[in-house]
N, C-alpha and C positions, 0 to 999 in steps of 0.2 A: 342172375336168374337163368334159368335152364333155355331161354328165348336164344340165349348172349349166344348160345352153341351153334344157331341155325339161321340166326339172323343174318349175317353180311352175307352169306352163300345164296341167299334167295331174293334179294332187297334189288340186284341188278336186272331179277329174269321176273319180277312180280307184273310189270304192265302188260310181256309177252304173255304169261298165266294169264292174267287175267281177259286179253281178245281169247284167249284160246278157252275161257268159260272153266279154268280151272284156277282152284287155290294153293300161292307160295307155299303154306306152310302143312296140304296135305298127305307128304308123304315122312312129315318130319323123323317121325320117331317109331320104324317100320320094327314088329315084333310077332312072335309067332303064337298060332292056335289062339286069332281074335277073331273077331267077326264083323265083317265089312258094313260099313252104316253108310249109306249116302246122305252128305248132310247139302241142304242149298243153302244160300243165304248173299247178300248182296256187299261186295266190299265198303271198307268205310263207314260203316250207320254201328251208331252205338247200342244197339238191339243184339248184333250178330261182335261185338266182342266175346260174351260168356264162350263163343265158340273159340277163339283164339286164346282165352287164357284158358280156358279146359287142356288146349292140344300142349299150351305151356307148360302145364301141371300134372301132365299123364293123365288126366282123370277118366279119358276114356276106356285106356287100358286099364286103370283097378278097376273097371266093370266089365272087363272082356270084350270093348268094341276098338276096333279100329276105323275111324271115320277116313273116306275120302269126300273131299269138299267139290263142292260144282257150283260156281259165281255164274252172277245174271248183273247186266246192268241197270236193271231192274225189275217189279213185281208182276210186267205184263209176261217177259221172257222166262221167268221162273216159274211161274204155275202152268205156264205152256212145255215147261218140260215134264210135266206131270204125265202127257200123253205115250212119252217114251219110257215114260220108269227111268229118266236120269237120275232122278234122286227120290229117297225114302223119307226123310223128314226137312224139319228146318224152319226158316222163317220169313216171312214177310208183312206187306200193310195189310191192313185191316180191312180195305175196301177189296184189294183183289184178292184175299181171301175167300170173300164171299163168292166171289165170280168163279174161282176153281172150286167151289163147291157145287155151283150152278151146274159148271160143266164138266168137270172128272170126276165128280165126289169126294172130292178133300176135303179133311177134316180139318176143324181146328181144336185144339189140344190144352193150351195155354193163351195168355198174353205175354209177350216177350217188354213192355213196357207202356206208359203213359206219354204220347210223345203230343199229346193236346198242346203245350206250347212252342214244340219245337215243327209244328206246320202250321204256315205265316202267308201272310199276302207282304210281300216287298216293293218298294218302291222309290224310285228313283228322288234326288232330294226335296227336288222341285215340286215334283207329283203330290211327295209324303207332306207336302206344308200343303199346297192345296187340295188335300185330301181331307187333312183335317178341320181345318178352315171350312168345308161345306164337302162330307160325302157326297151331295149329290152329283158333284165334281165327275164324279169316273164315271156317269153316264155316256156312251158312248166308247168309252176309251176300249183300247185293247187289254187282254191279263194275258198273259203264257199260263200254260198251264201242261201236268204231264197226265196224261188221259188215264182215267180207271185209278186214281191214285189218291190218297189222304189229303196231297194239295188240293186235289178238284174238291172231294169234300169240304177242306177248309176254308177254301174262298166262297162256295155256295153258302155255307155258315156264316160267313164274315158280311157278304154282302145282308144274306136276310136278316144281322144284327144291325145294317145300320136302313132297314128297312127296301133297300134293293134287292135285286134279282138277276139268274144268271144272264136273263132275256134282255135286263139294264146293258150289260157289256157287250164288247165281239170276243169272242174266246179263242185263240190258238196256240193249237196241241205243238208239244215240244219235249223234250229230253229233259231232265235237268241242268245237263251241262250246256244245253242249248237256249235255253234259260236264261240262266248264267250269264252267255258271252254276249245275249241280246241287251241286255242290262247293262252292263257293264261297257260293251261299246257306243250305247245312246241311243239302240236302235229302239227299243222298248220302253216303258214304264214303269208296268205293273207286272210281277210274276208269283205263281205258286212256289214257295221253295221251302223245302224242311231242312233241318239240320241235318248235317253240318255247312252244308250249300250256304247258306244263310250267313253264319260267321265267315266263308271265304267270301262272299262277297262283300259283307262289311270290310273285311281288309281291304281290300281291292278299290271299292269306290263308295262314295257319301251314298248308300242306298239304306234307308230305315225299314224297320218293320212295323205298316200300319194297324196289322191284326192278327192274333194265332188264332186257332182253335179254340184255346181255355178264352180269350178274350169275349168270344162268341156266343159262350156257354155250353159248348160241343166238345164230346171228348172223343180222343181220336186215337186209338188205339193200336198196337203191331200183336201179330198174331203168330204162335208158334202152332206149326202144322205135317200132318203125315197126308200121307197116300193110304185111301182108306183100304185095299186090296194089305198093302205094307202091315197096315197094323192087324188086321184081322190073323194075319201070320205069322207076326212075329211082336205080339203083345209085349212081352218082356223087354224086348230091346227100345220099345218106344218110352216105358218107365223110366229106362236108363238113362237114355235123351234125354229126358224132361228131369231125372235127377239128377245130371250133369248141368244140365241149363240153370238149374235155380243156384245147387253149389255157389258157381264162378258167379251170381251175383250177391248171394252171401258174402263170399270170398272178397268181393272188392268193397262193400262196405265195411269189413272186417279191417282192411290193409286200404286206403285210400290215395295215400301217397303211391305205391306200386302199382294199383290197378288204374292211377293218372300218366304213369311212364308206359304201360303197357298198351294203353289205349292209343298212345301219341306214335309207338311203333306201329299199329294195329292200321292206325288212318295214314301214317304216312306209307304203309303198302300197298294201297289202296287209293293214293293219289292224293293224299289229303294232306294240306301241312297250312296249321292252325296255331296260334297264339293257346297259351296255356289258360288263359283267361276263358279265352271258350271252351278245352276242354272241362272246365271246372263248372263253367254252367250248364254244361250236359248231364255231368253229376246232380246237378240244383234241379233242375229241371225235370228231369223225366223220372216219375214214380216207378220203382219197377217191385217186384209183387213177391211174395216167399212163398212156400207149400202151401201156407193154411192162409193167407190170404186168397193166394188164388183157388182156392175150394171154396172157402164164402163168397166169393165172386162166380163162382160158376153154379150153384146151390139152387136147385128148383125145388128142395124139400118143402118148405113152406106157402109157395104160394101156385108151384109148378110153371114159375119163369124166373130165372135168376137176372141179378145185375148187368154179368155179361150179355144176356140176351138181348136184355132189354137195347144196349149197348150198341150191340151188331144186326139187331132191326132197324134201327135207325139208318145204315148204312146199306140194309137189303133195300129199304124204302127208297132210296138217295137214287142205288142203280136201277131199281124198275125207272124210276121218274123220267132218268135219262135213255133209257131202252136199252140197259147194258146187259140186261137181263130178262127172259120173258117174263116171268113171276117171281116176285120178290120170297127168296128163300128163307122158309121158316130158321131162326137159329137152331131151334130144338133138334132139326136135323142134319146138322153140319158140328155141332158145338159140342163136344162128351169130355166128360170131366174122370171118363173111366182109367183113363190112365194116371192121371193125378193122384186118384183113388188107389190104384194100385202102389204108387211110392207109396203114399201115405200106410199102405197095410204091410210095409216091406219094413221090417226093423233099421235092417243093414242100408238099405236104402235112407231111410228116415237119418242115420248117424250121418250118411254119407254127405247127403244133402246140407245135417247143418256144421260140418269138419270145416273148419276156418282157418287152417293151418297150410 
């Protein structure tokens, strides 16, 4: 595969990129009269693949963009680069989605996937047996958790399914990785952690996962998003994002076995290195959405609130509650399916999207 050419040249300098808030593989395949796309996205999460096998596949270039990449370790520091114009589109959670729209006015554009099972409350062995034994158990206890993030939503979900509250626990803010090593060395219990966090710590140590998201009955969503200054300017190239985006997931359900080895390149640049079993349940696990899915999903024709809304209120509600935000942001103005709309009216676009090849 065309990876094999750029792979070991970048594989020793990937952790330095990555403190330094840039992407191994964004200047792989430099070519003339494109057009420079600032893409963000967070290493490692299987949401922000399509952008790595896109850069694999040229697909940027048969559409005339040249992306440069700009990593965040994650969704607090990425929509905080919204302030400097580091970047023009890309992706992130769901919940600080809504927060950069609070406060830059970003849009969101798409769902980049369904990751409702893959954010979990984890817990150490002991914990996970007297957890289930009597919820009422983790009264008192402590959870980690990474602030403004689909784990705090998923644990608030998790709790109010087994009729507790976030006010039941004591909460403390943490990293993921920080997460992690509290776990894992005995210091903690209970943590938020989403994939792929979640399988490296199952290798690591006897920790089970006591509840997702889907478990809850909450669905928890990642969110493909522009700079809304960006798109009012440059309309066309945001279509092309988003028909690059859907492509490379076409593309790996098309080719399964390649889009499993590519992924496994993708997380080990990014720090991650997983038993193949989990990357397979990443595949299982997370719905992810085509053209005309994601337009019925986003569709206010009928009732003038689509499913998405309904979706990402739930989550504006979540952060008023917590005062992450002063008033809970209507989706209606954060959430436009106009670009979707435009592949969809784009022939070339439309073939491009579903070329499997």
């Amino acid at each position: 595969m065309k990876s094999q050419r750029y792979l070991l040249q970048i594989i020793s300098c990937c952790i330095l990129f990555s403190f330094l808030g840039l992407s191994p593989f964004a200047e792989a395949k430099p070519k003339k009269n494109l057009t420079v796309i600032k893409v963000s996205y967070i290493p490692a999460l299987y949401w922000a693949l399509p952008f790595f096998i896109a850069t694999d596949q040229d697909w940027w270039y048969e559409l005339g963009l040249k992306p440069e990449f700009k990593t965040y370790p994650g969704g607090v520091p990425l929509i905080n680069g919204a302030s400097s114009n580091a970047w023009d589109v890309g992706g992130t959670g769901s919940l600080v989605s809504v927060v950069g729209s609070s406060k830059f006015g970003i849009k969101t554009i798409g769902i980049t996937n369904d990751e409702s099972q893959a954010n979990t409350i984890v817990a150490s062995k002991n914990a996970a047996v007297a957890f289930r034994s009597n919820p009422d158990w983790i009264k008192g206890k402590t959870i980690l958790l990474t602030n403004l993030s689909t784990g705090e939503f998923t644990v608030s979900s998790c709790l109010k399914h087994y009729g507790l509250s976030i006010s039941d626990v004591n909460i403390k803010l943490g990293t993921q990785g920080e997460i992690m090593n509290s776990i894992t060395s005995g210091t903690a219990e209970f943590g938020g952690l989403w994939a792929p966090n979640i399988y490296t710590l199952e290798e690591r140590s006897n920790t089970q996962v006591i509840c997702s998201a889907k478990d809850s009955g909450a669905t928890v969503l990642g969110a493909l998003i522009v700079r809304d200054d960006y798109a009012k300017e440059n309309p066309e190239n945001v279509a092309k994002f988003l028909a690059i985006y859907l492509r490379a997931w076409n593309w790996m359900h098309a080719h399964p076995s390649e889009a499993l080895e590519m992924m496994r390149k993708f997380y080990e640049l990014g720090g991650v290195t997983v038993g193949d079993q989990f990357l397979v349940r990443e595949f299982n696990t997370r719905p992810t959405y085509n053209l005309d899915k994601q337009l019925t999903l986003m569709d206010r024709s009928k009732s003038g609130t689509s499913q998405m809304d309904l979706w990402f209120r739930e989550y504006s509600e979540f952060l008023k509650a917590k005062k992450a935000v002063e008033a809970a942001p209507s989706p209606s103005d954060f959430i436009t399916d106009k670009y979707m709309k435009m592949v969809k009216a784009d022939k070339k676009l439309v073939d491009f999207v579903n070329n499997t090849k």
